[in-house]
N, CA, C and O of each residue as an XYZ file, in Angstrom:
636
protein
N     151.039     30.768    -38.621
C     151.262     30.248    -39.935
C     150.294     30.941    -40.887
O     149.064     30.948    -40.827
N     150.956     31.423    -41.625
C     150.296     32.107    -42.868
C     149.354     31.026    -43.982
O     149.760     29.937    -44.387
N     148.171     31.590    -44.287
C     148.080     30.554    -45.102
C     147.107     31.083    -46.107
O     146.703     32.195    -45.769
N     146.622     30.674    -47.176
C     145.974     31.326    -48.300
C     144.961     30.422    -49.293
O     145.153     29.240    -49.576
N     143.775     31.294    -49.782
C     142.737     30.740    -49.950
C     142.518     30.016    -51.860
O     142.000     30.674    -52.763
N     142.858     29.132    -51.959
C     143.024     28.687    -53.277
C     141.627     29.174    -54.193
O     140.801     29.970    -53.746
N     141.540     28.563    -55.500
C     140.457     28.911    -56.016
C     139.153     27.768    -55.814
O     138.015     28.134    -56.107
N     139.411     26.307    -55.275
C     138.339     25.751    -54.991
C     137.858     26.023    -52.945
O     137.247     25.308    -52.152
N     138.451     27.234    -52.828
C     138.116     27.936    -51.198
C     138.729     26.783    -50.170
O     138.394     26.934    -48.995
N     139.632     25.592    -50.484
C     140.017     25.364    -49.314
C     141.474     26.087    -49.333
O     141.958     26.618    -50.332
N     142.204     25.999    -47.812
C     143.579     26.696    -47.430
C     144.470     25.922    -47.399
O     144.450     24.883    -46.739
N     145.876     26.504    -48.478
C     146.903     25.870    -48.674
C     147.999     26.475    -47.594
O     147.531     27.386    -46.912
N     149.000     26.224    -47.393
C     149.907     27.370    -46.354
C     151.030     27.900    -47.579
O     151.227     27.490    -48.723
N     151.596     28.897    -46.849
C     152.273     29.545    -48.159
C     153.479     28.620    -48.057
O     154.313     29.277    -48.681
N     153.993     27.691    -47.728
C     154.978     26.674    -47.839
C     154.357     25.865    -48.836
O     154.941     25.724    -49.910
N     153.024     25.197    -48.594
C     153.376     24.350    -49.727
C     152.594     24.841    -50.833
O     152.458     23.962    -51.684
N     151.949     26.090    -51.172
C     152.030     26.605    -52.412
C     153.535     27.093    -53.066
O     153.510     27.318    -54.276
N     154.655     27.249    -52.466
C     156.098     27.513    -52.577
C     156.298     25.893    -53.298
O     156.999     25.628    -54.275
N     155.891     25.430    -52.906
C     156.475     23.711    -53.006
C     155.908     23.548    -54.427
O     156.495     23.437    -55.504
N     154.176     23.573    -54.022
C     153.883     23.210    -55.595
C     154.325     24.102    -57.078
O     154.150     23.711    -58.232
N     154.934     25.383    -56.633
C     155.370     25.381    -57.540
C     156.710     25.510    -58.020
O     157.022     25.777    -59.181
N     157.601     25.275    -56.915
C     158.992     24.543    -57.255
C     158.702     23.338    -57.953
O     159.648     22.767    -58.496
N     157.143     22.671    -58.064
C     157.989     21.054    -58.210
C     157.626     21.725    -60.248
O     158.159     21.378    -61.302
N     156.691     22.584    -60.000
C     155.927     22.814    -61.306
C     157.144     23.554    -62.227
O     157.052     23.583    -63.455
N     157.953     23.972    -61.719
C     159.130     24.979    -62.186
C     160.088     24.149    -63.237
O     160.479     24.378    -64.382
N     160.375     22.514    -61.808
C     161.466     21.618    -62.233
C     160.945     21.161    -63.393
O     161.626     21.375    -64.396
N     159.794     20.517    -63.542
C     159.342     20.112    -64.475
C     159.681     20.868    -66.054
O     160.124     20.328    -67.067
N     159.411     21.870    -65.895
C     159.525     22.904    -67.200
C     161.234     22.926    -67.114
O     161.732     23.223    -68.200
N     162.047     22.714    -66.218
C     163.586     23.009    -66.344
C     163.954     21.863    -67.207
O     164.683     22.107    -68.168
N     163.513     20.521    -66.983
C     163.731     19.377    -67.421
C     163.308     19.452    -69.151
O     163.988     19.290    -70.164
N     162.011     19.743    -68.952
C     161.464     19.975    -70.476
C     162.826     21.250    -71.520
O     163.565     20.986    -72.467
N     162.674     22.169    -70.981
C     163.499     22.922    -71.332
C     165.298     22.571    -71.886
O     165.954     22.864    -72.886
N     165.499     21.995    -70.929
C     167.249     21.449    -71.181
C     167.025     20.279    -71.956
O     168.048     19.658    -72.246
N     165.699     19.718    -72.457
C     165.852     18.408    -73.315
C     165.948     19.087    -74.930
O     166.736     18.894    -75.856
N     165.044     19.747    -74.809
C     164.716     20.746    -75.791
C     165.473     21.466    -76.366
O     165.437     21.794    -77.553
N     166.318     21.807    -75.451
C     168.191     23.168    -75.902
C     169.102     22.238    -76.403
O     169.905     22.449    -77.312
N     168.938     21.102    -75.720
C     170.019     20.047    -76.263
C     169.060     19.180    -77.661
O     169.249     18.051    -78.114
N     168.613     19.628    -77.833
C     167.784     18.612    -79.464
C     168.011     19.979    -80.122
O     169.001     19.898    -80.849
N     167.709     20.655    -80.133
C     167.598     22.119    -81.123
C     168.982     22.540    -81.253
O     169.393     22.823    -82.379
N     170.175     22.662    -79.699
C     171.502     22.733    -80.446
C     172.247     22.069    -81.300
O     172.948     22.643    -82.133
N     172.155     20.501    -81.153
C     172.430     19.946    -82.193
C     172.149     19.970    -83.530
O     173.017     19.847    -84.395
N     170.528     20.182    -83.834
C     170.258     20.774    -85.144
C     170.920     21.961    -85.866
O     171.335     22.013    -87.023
N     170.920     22.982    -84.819
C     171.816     24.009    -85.033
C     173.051     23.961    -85.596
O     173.355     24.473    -86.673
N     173.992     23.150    -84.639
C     174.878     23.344    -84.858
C     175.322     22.381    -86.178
O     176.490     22.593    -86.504
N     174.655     21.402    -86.976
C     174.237     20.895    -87.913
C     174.276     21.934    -88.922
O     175.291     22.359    -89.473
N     172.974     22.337    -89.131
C     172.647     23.772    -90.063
C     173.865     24.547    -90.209
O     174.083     25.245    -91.200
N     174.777     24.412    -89.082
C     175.508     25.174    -89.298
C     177.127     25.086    -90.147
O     177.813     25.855    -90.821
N     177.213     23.798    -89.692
C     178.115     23.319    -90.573
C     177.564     22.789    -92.132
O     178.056     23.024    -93.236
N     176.733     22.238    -91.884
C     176.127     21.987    -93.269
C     175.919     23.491    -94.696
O     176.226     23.526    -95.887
N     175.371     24.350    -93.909
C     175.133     25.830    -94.659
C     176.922     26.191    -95.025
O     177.195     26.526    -96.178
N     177.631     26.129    -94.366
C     178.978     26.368    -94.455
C     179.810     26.004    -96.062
O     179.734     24.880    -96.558
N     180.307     26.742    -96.491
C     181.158     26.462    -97.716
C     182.709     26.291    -97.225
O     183.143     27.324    -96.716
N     183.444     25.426    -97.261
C     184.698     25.548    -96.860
C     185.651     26.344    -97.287
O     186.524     26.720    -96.506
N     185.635     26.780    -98.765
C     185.973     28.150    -98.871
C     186.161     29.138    -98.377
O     187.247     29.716    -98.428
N     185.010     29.621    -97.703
C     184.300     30.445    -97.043
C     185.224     31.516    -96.143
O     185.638     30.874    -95.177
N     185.583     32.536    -96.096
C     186.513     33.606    -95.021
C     186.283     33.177    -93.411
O     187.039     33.351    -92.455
N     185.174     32.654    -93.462
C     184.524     32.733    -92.111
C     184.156     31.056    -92.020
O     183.246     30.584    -91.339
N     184.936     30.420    -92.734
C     184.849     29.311    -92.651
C     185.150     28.244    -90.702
O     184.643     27.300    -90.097
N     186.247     29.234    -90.518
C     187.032     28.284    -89.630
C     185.985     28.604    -88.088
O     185.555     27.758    -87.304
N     185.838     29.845    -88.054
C     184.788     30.283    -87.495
C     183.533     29.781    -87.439
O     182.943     29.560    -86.381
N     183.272     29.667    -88.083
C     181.914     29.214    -88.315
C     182.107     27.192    -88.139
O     181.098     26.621    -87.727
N     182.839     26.671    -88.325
C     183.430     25.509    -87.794
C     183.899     25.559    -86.212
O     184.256     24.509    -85.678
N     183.895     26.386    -85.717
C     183.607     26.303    -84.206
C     182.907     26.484    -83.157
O     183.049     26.399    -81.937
N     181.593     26.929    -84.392
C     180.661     27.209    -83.857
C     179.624     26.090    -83.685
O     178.787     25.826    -82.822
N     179.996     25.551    -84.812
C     178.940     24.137    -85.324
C     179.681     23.288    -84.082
O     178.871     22.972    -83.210
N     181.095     22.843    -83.821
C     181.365     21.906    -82.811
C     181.006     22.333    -81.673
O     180.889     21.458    -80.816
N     180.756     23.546    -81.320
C     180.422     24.108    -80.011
C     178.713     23.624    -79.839
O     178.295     23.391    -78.705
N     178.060     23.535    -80.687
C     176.712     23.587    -80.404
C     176.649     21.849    -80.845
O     175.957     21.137    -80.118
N     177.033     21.506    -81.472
C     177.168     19.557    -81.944
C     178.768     19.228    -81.944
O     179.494     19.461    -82.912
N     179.075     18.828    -81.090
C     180.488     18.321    -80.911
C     180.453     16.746    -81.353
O     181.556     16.204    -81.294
N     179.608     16.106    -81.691
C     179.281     14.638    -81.986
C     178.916     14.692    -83.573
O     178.635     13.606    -84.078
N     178.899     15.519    -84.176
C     177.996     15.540    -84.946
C     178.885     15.738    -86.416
O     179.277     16.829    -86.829
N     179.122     14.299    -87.159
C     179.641     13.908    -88.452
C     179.742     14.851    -89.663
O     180.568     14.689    -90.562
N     178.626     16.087    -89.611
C     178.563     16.678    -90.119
C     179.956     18.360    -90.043
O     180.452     19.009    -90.964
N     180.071     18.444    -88.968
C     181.064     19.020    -88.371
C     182.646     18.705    -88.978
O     183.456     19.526    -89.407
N     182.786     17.181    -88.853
C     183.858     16.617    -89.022
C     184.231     16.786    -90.519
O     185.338     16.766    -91.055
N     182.616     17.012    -91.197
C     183.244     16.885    -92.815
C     183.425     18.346    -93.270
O     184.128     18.538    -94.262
N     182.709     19.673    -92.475
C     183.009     20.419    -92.582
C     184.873     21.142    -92.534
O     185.587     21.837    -93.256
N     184.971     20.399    -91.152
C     186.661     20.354    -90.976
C     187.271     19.927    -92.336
O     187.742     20.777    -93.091
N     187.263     18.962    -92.563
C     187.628     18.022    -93.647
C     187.831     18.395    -94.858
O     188.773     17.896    -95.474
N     187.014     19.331    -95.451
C     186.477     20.461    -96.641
C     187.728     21.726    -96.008
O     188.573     22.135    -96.804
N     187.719     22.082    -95.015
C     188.682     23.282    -94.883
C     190.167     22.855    -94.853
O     190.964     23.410    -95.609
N     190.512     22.005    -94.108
C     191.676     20.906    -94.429
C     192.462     20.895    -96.232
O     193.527     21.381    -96.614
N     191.573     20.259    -96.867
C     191.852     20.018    -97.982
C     192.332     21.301    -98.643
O     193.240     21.179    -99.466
N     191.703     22.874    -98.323
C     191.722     23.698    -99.036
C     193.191     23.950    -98.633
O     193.553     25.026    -99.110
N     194.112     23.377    -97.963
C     195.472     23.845    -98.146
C     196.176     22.969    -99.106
O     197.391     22.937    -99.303
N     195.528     22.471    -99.509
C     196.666     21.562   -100.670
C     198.175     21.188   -100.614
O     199.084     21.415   -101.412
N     198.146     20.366    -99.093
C     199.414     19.484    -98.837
C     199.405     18.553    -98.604
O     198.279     18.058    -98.551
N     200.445     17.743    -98.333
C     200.165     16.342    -98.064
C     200.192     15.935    -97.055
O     200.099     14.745    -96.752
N     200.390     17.300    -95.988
C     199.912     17.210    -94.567
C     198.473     17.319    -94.428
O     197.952     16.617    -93.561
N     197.741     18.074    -95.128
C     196.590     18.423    -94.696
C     195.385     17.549    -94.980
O     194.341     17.262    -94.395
N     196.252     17.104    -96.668
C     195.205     15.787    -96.758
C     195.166     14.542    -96.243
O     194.094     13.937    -96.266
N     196.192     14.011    -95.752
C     196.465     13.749    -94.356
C     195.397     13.540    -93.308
O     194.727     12.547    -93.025
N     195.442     15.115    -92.673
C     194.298     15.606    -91.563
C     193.401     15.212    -92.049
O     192.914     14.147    -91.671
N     192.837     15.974    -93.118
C     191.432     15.957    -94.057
C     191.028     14.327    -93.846
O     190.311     14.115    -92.868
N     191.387     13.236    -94.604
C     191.581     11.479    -94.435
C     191.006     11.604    -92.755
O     189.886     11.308    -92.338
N     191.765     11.951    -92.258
C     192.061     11.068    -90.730
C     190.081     12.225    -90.069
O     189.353     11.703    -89.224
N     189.788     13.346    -90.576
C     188.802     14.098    -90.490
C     187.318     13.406    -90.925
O     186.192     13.312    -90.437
N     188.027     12.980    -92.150
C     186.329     11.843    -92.753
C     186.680     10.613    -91.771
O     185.533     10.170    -91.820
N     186.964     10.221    -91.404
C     187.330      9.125    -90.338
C     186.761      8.845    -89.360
O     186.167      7.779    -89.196
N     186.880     10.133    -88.199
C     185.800     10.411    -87.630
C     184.673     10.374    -87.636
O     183.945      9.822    -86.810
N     184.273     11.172    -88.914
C     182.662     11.129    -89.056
C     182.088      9.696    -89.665
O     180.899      9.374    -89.683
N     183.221      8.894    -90.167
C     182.342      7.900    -90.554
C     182.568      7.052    -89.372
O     182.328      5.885    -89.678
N     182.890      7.157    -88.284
C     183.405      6.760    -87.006
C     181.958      6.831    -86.314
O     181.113      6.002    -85.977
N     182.079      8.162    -86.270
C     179.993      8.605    -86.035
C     178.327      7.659    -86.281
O     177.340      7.237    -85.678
N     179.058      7.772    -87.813
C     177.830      7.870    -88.582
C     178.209      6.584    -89.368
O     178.488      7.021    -90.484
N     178.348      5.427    -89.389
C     179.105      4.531    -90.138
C     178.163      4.009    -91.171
O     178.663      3.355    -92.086
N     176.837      4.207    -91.159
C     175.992      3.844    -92.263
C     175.382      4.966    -92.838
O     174.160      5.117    -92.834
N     175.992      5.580    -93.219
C     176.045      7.254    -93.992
C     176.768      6.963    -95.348
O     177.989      7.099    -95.427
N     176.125      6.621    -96.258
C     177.080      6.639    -97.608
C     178.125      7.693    -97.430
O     179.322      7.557    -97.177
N     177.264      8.999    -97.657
C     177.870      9.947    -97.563
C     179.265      9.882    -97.198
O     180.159      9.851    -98.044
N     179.512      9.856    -95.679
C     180.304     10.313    -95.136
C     181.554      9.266    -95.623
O     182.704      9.568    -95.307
N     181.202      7.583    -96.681
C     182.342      6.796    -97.311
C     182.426      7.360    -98.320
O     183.415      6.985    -98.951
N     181.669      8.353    -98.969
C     182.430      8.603   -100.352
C     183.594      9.836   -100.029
O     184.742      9.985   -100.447
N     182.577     10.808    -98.899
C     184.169     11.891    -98.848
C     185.425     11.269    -98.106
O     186.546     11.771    -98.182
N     185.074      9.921    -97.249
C     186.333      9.628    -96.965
C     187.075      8.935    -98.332
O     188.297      9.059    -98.402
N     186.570      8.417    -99.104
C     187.394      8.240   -100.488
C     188.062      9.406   -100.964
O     189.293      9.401   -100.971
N     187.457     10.370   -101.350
C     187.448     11.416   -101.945
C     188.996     12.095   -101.596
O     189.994     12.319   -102.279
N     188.513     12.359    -99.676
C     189.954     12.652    -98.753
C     191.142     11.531    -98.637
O     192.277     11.846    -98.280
N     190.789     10.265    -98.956
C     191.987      9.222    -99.222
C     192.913      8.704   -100.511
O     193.821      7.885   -100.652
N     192.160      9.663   -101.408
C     192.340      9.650   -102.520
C     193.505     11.006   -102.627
O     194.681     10.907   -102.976
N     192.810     12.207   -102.231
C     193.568     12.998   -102.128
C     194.761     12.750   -101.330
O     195.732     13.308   -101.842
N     195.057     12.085   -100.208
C     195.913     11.807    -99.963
C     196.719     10.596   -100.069
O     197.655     10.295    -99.328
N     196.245      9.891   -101.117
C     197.722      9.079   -101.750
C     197.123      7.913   -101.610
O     197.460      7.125   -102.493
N     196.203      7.400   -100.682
C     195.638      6.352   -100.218
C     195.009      5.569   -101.354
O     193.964      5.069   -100.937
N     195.185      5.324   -102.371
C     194.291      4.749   -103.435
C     193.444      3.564   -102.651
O     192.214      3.506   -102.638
N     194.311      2.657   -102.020
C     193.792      1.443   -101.614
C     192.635      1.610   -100.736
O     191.668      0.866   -100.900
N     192.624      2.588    -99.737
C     191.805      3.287    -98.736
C     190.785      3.458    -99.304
O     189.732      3.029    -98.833
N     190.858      4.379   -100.896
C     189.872      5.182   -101.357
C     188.844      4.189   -102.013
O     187.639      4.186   -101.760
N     189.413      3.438   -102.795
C     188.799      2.213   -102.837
C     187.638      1.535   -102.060
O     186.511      1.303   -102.499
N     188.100      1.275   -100.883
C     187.473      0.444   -100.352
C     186.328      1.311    -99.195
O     185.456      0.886    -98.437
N     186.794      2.576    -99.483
C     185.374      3.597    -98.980
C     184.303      3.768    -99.689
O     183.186      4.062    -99.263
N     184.756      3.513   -101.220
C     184.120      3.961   -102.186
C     183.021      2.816   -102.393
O     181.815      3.055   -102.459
N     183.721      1.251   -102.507
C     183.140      0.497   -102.313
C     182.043      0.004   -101.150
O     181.168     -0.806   -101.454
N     182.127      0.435   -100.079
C     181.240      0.578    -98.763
C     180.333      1.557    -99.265
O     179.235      1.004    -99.317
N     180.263      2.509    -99.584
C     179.108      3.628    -99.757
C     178.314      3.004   -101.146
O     177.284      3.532   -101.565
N     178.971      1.746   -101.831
C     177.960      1.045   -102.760
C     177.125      0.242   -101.994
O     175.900      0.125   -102.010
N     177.979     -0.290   -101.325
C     177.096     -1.872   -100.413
C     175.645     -0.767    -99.325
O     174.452     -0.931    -99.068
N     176.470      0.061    -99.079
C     175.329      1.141    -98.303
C     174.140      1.786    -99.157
O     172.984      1.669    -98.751
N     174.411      2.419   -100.260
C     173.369      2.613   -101.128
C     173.332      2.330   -102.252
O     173.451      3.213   -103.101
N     173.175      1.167   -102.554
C     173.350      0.140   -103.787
C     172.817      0.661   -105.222
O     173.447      0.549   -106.274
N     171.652      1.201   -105.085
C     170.980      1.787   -106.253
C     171.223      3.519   -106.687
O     170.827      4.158   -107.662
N     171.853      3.819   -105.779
C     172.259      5.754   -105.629
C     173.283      5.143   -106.744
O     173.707      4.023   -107.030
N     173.466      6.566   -107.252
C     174.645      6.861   -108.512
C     175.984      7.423   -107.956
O     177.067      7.102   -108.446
N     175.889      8.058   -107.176
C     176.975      8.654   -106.625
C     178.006      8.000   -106.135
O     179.192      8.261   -106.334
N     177.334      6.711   -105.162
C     178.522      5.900   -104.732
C     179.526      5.088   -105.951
O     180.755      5.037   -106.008
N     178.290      4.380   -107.052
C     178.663      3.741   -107.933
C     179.752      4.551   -109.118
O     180.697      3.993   -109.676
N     179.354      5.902   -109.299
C     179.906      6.649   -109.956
C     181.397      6.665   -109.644
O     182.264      6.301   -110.438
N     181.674      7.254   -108.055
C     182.887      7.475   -107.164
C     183.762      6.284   -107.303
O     184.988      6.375   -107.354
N     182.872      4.764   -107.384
C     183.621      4.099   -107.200
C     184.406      3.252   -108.608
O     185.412      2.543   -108.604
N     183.579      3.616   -109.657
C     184.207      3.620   -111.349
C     185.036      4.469   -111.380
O     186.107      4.071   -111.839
N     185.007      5.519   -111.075
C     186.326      6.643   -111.164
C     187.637      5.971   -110.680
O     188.760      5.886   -111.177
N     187.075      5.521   -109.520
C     188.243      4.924   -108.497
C     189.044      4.081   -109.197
O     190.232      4.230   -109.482
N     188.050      2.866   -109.545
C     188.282      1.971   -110.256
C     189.728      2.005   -111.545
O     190.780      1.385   -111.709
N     189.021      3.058   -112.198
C     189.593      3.151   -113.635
C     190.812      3.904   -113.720
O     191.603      3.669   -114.634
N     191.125      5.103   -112.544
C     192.307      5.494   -112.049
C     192.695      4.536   -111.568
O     193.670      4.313   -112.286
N     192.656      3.420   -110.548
C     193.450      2.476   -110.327
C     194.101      1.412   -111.553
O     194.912      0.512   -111.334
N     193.570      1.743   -112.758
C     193.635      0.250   -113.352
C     194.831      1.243   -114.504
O     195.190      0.700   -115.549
N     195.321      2.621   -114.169
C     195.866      3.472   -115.169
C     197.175      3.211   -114.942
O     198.041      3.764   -115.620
């Protein structure tokens, strides 16, 4: 049996210096895959978020963001934004049923109730849009945006 002289001079065998540092390896594998999975999600965040739906490289770049955050609300509104840019009443449609999701996600996200107004509005839904619009008040009561979205709403409904 082979065996070898550590640095405080007693002898380990070359098995379980093999051992100690398999266990020292796993450790860093564990650290590592917690780490790829917190940072891809950010990523893939950044990535839809940086995204203009406009964009040539839009749709692309929307599969990149679900590939790296497949959970991630932000994704969904990205979809949602490219959707709309066909201007039908299929798509706004999709687009609606797209903010849906993410507020499916993320359900205390103003945010994600005003673009589902926004997308229910666009698609015909007044009543829908409404009552998204109204949730993203009760959610951020003092923000302008919700309150704003939801006077618009309002005053087109009352036309």
């Amino acid at each position: 049996m082979l065996s070898i002289l550590n640095g405080l001079g007693s002898r380990k065998t070359l098995d379980q210096e093999r051992n100690s540092k398999t266990r020292h390896y796993g450790g860093d594998s564990v650290v590592f895959v917690i780490g790829w999975m917190s940072v891809r999600r950010e990523f893939g965040n950044m990535i839809a978020e940086m995204t203009v739906p406009t964009d040539p490289a839009a749709r692309e770049l929307l599969a990149s963001a679900q590939r790296f955050a497949p959970g991630d609300p932000m994704s969904f509104w990205l979809a949602s934004g490219i959707e709309r840019q066909a201007f039908s009443p299929e798509s706004a449609t999709r687009s609606m049923n797209l903010m849906e999701e993410a507020v499916k996600l993320s359900p205390y996200d103003y945010r994600w109730w005003i673009e589902l107004g926004r997308a229910s509005e666009q698609a015909g839904n007044a009543e829908r849009a409404e009552t998204a619009f109204r949730h993203a008040v009760e959610l951020a009561p003092t923000y302008t945006i919700p309150r704003c979205r939801s006077g618009i709403s309002t005053s087109a409904k009352e036309r």
